[in-house]
N, C-alpha and C positions, 0 to 999 in steps of 0.2 A: 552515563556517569555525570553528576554534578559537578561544577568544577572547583577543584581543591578534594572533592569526597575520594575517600579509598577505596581501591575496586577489591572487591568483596568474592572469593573463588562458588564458582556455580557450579553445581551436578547437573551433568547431562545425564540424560537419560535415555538411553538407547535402544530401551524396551517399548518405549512410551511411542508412536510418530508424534512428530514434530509437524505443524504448518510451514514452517520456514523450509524444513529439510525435505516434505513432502514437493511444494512449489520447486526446488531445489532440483529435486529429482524429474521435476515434468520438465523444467526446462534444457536438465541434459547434463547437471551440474556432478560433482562426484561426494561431496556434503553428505550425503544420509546413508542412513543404516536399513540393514537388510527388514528391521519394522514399518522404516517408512517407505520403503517399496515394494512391499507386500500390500500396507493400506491404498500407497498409489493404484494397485492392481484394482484393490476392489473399488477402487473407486470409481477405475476406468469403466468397470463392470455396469456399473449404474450411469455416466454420463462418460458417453467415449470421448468426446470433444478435451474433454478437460487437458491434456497433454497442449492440442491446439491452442485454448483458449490463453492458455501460461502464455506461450511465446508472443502472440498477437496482444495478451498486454503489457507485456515488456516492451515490445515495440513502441506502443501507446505512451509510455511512460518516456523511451528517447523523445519521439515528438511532440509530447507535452513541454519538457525540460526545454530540448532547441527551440520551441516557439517563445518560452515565455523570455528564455534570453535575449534573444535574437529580435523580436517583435514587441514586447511588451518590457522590456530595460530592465527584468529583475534577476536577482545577482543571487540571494537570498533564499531558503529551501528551510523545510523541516520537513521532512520524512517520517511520517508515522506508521510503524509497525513494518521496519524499512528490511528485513528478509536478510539471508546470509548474502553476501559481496559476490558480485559477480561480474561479466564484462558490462562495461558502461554502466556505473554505478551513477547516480544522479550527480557526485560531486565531478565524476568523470567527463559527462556531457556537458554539463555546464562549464566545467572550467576549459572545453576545449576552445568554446564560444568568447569567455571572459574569463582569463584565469584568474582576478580577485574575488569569485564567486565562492561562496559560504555555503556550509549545508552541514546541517544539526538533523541525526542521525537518530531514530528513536525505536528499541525493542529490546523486551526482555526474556528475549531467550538466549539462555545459556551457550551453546553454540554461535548463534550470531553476533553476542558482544566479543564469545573469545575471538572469533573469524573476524568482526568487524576492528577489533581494535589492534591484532597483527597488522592487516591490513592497511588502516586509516590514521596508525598513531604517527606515520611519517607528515601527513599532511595537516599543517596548523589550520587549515582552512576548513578542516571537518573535526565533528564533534559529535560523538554516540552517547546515548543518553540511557543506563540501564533504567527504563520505569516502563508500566502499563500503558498506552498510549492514553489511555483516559484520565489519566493524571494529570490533565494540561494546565492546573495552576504549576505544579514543580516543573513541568516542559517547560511554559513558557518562560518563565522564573529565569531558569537558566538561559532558555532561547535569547530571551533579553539583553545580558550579557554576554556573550559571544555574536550577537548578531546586531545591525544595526537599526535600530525602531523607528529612525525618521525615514527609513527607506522602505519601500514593497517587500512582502513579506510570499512566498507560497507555501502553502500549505496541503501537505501532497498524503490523500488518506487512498493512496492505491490498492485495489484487491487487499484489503482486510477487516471494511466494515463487517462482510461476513462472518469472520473471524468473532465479534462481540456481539452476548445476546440481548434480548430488550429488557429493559430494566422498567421500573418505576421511579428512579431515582436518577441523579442529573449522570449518572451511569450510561443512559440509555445512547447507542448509538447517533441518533438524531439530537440531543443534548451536547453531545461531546463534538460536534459537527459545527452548533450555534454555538456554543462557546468559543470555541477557538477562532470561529469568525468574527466574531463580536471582538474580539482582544485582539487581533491584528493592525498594524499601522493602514491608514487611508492608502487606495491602491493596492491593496495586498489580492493575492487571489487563488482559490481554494480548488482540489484538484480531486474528484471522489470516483469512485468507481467502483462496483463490489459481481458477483457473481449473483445472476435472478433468472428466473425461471417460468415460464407460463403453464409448465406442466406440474401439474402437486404433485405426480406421484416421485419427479426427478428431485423437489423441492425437499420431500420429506426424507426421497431416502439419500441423498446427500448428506441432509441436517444430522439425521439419525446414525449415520456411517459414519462422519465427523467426530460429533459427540461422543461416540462410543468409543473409536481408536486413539482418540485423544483425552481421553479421563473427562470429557466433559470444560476442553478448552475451548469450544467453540462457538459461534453464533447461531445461524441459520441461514439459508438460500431466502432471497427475500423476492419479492414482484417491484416490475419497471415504479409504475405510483409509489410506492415507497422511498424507493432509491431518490426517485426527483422529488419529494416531499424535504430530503436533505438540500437541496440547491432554495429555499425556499427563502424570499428576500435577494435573491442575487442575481446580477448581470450577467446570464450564462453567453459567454461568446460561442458565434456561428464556430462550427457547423448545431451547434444546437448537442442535446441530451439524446442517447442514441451507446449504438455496439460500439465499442474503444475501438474496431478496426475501419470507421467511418469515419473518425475524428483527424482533419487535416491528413491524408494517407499522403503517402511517398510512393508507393506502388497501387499500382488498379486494385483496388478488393475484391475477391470474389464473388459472383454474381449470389444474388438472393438463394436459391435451388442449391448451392454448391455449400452453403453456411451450415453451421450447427442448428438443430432442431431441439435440444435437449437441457444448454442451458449456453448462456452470452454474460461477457464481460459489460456491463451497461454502466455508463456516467459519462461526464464530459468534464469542463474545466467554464471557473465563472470569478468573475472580479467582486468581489466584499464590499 
């Protein structure tokens, strides 16, 4: 929501699965409807991991938030295509770290603005934004004011680039990546990560199983070179580009042999 704009009543749609309510559901959450745990199933059907992969990057997403607090001084968050609220929400981690930490809250689905703004409309230090994430002139517009521009900014496009498909136009996933890095204050630092696959056949029928249960809300599974084609121009910090459960771990990872085969959370985290 823009601020001053009036919130505007949403249809959910319970027939339909949802990404948010699907994610929702792998992580354990109680948010969706008997559509989007049905599509879970099949989806499980075609890459089992997926259940795992959620959790591991949620994880990724605590110790991205704790590192950039805690290590790199920023206070500052925009969440794009930021999922229904759940435990340790980004404004959550961060403000354990620093509680004057900000974070500008960004999706439009129906559910998660209603779930997001129960939730968030206690804390003045969060701001949910109903728009497409690829809308980042009216993001950052807003982002603007409510955040501080002479300070570092992150920029957190976790598990959703999949979600958008490629366009020909400034639309295009890797468009909407350079843009908002380009617009960001000096120091700011960009946080990406999406679902990819080295096998086509998991690639397609993912993509294909998405599209379908979802009206055609989705992206595509995409390959590692693609994904880091997005960090392109950027200071990616060690540990480097790589599986989200690689990235500064808290606990031993599991050994190579013991990992998913079928499809990996792949991105890292890079200073603008």
């Amino acid at each position: 929501m823009d601020l001053g704009e009036k919130r505007q009543p949403r249809f959910v749609d319970m027939d339909t699965p949802s990404v948010a309510r699907m994610y929702d559901w792998l992580l354990g959450g109680s948010a969706n409807y008997e559509s989007d745990r049905e599509a879970c199933q099949r989806l499980l059907d075609i890459a089992p991991s997926s259940q795992q992969l959620a959790q591991s990057n949620r994880a990724f997403l605590r110790r991205v938030v704790r590192t950039l607090v805690r290590d790199c001084n920023v206070t500052q968050f925009i969440d794009h295509g930021s999922g229904l609220p759940t435990q340790d929400n980004v404004h959550e981690i961060a403000q354990r770290l620093d509680p004057s930490s900000r974070v500008v809250y960004v999706d439009n689905d129906p559910m998660v603005l209603a779930h997001g703004r129960t939730t968030l409309d206690e804390d003045d230090r969060t701001l949910i934004l109903d728009h497409d994430m690829r809308d980042s002139e009216k993001i950052l517009r807003t982002a603007k004011s409510f955040l501080s521009w002479e300070k570092p900014v992150a920029a957190l496009f976790v598990s959703v680039l999949h979600c958008l498909p490629d366009t020909d136009d400034d639309r295009d996933p890797a468009c909407v990546v350079r843009r908002v890095a380009g617009a960001l204050p000096p120091g700011s630092y960009m946080v990406i990560c999406q679902l990819v696959s080295d096998d086509p056949e998991v690639r397609q029928g993912v993509t294909d199983l998405m599209a379908q249960v979802t009206h055609g809300r989705w992206g595509r599974v995409r390959r590692t070179a693609e994904v880091e084609r997005y960090f392109d121009g950027m200071h990616i910090l060690p540990p480097g580009l790589g599986d989200v459960i690689d990235w500064r771990p808290d606990v031993t990872p599991p050994p190579r042999h013991l990992r998913p085969t079928d499809w990996v959370e792949w991105g890292g985290v890079a200073r603008v």
